[in-house]
C-alpha positions in Angstrom: 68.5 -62.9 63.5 67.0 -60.5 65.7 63.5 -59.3 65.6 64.7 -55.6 64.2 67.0 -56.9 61.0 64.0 -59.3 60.4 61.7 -56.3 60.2 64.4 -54.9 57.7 64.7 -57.7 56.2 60.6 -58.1 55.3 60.0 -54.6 54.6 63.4 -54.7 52.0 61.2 -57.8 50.3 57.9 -55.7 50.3 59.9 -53.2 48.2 60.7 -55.2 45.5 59.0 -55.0 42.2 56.4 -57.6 41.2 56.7 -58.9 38.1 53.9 -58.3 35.5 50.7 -59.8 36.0 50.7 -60.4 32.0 54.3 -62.0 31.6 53.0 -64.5 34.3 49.7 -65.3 32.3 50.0 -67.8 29.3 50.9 -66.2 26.0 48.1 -65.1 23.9 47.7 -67.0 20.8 47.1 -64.9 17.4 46.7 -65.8 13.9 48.2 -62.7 11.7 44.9 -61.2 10.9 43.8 -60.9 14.4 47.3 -59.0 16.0 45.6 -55.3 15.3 42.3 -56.0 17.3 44.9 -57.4 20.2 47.6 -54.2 19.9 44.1 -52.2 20.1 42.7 -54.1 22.7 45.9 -54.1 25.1 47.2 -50.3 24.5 43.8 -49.2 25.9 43.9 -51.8 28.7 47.8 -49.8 29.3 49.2 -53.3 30.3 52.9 -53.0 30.5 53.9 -56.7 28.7 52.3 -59.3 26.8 53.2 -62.7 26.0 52.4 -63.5 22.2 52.4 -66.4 19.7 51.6 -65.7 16.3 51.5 -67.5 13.5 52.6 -66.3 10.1 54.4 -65.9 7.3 58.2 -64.7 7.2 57.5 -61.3 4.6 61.3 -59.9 5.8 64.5 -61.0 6.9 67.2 -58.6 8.4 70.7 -59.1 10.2 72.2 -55.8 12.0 74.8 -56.3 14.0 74.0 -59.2 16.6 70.5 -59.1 15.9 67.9 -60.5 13.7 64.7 -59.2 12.1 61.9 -61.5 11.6 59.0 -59.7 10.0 55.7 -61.7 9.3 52.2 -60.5 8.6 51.7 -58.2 6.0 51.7 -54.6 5.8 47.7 -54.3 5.0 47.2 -56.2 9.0 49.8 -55.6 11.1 53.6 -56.4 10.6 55.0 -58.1 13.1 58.7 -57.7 14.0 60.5 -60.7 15.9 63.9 -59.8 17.2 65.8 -62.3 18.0 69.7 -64.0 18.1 69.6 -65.7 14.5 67.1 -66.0 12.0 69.3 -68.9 10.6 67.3 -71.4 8.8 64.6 -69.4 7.9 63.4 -68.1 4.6 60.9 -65.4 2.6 57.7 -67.1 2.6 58.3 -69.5 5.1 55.4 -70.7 7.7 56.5 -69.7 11.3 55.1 -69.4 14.7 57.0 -66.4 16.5 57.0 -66.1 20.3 58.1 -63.5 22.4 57.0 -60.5 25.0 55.5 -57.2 23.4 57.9 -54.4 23.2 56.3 -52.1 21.8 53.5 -51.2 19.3 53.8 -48.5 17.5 52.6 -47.2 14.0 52.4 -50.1 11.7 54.4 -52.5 13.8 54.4 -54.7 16.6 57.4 -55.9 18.1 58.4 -58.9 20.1 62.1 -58.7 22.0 62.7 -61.1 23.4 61.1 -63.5 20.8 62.3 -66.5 18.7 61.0 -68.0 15.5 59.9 -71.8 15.5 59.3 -72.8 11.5 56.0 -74.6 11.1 56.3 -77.3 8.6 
């Protein structure tokens, strides 16, 4: 390869997005009552992703489409929203730990796609 196309070649590397410092980190650990401290903590900080595991209690379960909606924590905290491929084997008031990149948090709601639910027995 000659010295010019391995100039190129570098520079084309250089260009290339880094992935986000946080989805490199180790997730952040939460029980329910503590996710509205973190969602304040982390919008201020303006990082662009967070890993989270939370542990909880399924409150809601939805199917649309392809999709399924785990919801845990209540609506007095925070709720947390889990989207994920199948909520299969999970039921209201079961004890889960949910794990999954931040998507957004917004209004009363944090949620996690991609995320998957693990029950806790």
């Amino acid at each position: 390869m000659s010295l010019a196309r391995l100039l190129i070649a570098s520079l084309a590397l250089m260009a290339l997005p880094l992935p986000a410092r946080a989805v490199e980190e180790p997730p952040t650990v939460l029980e329910c009552s503590a996710v509205s401290a973190f969602v304040s903590a982390w919008t201020v900080a303006g990082e662009p992703y967070a890993r989270l595991v939370v542990h909880g209690t399924v409150r809601e379960l939805t199917t649309v489409g392809e999709a399924a909606y785990t919801v845990i924590c209540g609506r007095a905290l925070l709720e947390v929203v889990c989207v994920e491929a199948s909520a299969a084997g999970l039921a209201l008031g079961d004890a889960v730990t949910v794990q999954g990149v931040v998507s957004r948090a917004d209004g009363d709601e944090l949620v996690l796609d991609p995320c998957w639910s693990i029950l806790r027995k």
